[in-house]
C-alpha positions as CSV (number, residue, x, y, z in Angstrom):
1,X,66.8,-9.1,100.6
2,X,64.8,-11.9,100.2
3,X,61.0,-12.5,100.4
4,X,61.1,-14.2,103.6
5,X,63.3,-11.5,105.2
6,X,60.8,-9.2,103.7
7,X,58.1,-10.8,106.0
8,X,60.0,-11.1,108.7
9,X,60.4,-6.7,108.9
10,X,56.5,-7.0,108.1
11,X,55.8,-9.0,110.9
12,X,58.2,-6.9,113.0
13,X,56.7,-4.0,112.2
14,X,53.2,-4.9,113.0
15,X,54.4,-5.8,116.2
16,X,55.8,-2.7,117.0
17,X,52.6,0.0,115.3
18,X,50.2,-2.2,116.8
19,X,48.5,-2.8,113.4
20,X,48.3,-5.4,111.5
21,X,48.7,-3.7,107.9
22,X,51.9,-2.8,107.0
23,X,52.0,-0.5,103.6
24,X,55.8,-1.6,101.9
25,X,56.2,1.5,99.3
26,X,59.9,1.0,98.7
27,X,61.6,-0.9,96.2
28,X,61.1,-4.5,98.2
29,X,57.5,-4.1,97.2
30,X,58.2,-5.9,94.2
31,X,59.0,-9.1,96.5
32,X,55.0,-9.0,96.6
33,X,54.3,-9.7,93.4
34,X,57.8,-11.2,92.6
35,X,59.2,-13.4,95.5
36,X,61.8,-14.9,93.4
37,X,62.7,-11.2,91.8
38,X,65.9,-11.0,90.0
39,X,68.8,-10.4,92.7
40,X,69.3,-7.2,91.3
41,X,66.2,-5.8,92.3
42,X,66.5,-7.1,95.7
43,X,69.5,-5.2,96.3
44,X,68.8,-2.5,99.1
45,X,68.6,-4.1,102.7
46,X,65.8,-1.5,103.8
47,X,62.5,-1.6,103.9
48,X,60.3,1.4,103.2
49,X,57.0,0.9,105.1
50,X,54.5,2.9,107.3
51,X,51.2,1.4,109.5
52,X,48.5,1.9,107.0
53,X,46.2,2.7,110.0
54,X,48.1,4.5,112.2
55,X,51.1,5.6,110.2
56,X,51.8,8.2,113.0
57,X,53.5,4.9,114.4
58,X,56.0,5.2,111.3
59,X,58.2,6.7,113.9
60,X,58.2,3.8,116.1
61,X,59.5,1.4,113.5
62,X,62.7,3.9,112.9
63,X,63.6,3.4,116.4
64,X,63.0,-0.2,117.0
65,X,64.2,-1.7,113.6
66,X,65.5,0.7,111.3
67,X,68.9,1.5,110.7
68,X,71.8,1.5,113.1
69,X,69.3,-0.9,115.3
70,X,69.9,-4.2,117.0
71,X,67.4,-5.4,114.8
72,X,69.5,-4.0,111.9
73,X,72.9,-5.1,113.4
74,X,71.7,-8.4,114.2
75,X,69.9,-9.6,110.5
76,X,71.5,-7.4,108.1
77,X,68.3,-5.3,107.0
78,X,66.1,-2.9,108.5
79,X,62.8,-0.8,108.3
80,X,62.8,2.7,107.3
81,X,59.7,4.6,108.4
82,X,58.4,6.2,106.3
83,X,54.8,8.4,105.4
84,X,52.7,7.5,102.4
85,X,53.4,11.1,100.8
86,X,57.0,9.5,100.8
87,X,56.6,8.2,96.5
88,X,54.5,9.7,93.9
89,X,51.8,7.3,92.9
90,X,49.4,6.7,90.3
91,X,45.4,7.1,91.4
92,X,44.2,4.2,92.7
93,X,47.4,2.4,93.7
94,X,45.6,1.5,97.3
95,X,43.2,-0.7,94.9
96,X,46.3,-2.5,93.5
97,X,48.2,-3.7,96.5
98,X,49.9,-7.0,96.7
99,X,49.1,-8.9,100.1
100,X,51.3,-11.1,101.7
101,X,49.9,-12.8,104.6
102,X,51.4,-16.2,106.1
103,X,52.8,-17.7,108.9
104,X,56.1,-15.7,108.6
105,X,54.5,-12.5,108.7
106,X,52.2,-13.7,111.8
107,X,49.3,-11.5,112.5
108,X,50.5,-8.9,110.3
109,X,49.6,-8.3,106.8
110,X,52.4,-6.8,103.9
111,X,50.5,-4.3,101.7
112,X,53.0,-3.9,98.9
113,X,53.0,-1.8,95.7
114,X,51.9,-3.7,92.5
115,X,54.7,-3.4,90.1
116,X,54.0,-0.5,87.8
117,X,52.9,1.6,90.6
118,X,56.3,1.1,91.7
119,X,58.2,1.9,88.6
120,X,56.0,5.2,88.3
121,X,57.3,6.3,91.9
122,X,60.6,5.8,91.1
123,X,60.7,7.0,87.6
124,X,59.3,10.4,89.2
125,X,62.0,10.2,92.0
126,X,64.7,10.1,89.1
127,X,67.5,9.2,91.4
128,X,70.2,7.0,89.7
129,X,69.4,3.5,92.0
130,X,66.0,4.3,90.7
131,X,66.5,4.5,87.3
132,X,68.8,1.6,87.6
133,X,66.2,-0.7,89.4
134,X,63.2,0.7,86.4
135,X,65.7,-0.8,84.0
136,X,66.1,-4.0,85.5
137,X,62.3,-4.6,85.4
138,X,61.9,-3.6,81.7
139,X,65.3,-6.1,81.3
140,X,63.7,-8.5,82.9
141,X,60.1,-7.9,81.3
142,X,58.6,-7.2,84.6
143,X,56.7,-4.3,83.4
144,X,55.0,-3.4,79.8
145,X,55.7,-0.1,78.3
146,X,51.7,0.5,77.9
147,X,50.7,0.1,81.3
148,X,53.5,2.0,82.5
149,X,52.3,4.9,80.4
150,X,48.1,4.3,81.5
151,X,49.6,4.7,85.0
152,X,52.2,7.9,84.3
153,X,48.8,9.3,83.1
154,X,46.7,8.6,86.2
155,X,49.8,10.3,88.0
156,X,50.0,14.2,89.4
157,X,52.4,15.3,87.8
158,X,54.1,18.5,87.0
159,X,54.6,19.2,83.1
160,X,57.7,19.0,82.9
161,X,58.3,16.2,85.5
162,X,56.0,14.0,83.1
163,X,58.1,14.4,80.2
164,X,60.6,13.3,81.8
165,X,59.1,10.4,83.3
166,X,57.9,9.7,79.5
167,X,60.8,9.9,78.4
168,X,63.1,7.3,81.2
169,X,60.1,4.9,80.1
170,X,61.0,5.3,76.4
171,X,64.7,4.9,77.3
172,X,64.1,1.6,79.7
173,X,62.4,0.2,76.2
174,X,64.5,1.5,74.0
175,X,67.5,-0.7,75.9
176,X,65.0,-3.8,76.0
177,X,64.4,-4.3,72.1
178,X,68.5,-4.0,71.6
């Protein structure tokens, strides 16, 4: 996916909820801070997004644009609705959002995750294309160890589940410094 394709769902998608901020918690977030990310990061041909003021809409967006739509059939990617309980986040992640606001996305405004706050969701998801895409950014120094561990720690998190997320930081490193 690229960043214009990115705004392009955005702007869909406010259409469609009737608001005009559009929260992007999945991995395409990082096309926020990052529009020229690495093309391994920009992978996955959905994006995860809900109305940040009326994310009962989320629904909505499913039907018109997500997958298996016209929408989807006709440009390739989609929108997946989704609710904000959807990743595990570090306190005050709202304060850290990436906007993207232009003429692609029209009237709509892209609220996406600010990098770190992504790699903590999907370090605590744990699935293997999230591990993979948390290794990518510490390959491609798009993340720093130390902030990653400030923002595990602002993170609810069960004990064991923090370990864990401790330690796939210290692995993503690890691979970095060889």
């Amino acid at each position: 996916m690229t960043r214009s394709e990115l705004e392009h769902v955005i702007r869909a998608a406010g259409a469609i909820a009737d608001d005009r901020e559009i929260v992007v918690i999945g991995s395409q977030s990082v096309l926020g801070q990052f529009p020229d990310a690495p093309a391994v990061l920009r992978a996955s041909m959905e994006v995860d997004l809900y109305p940040r003021n009326r994310p009962e809409r989320a629904d909505l967006i499913d039907g018109a644009i997500g997958e298996g739509s016209q929408f989807h059939e006709h440009f390739g990617y989609y929108a997946q609705g989704v609710g904000e309980a959807t990743a595990t986040l570090p306190d005050g992640w709202r304060d850290r959002l990436v906007r993207i606001r232009n003429a692609n996305t029209g009237e709509s405004t892209g609220l996406c995750l600010e990098v770190h706050d992504l790699a903590i969701s999907k370090y605590a998801a744990g699935r293997e294309k999230d591990l993979a895409f948390t290794a990518a950014l510490a390959r491609y120094r798009m993340t720093v160890r130390k902030t990653l561990l400030e923002r595990e720690g602002w993170t609810r998190l069960e004990s064991a589940l923090r370990k864990l997320v401790e330690a796939r930081i210290a692995r993503d490193f690890a691979r970095q410094r060889r």
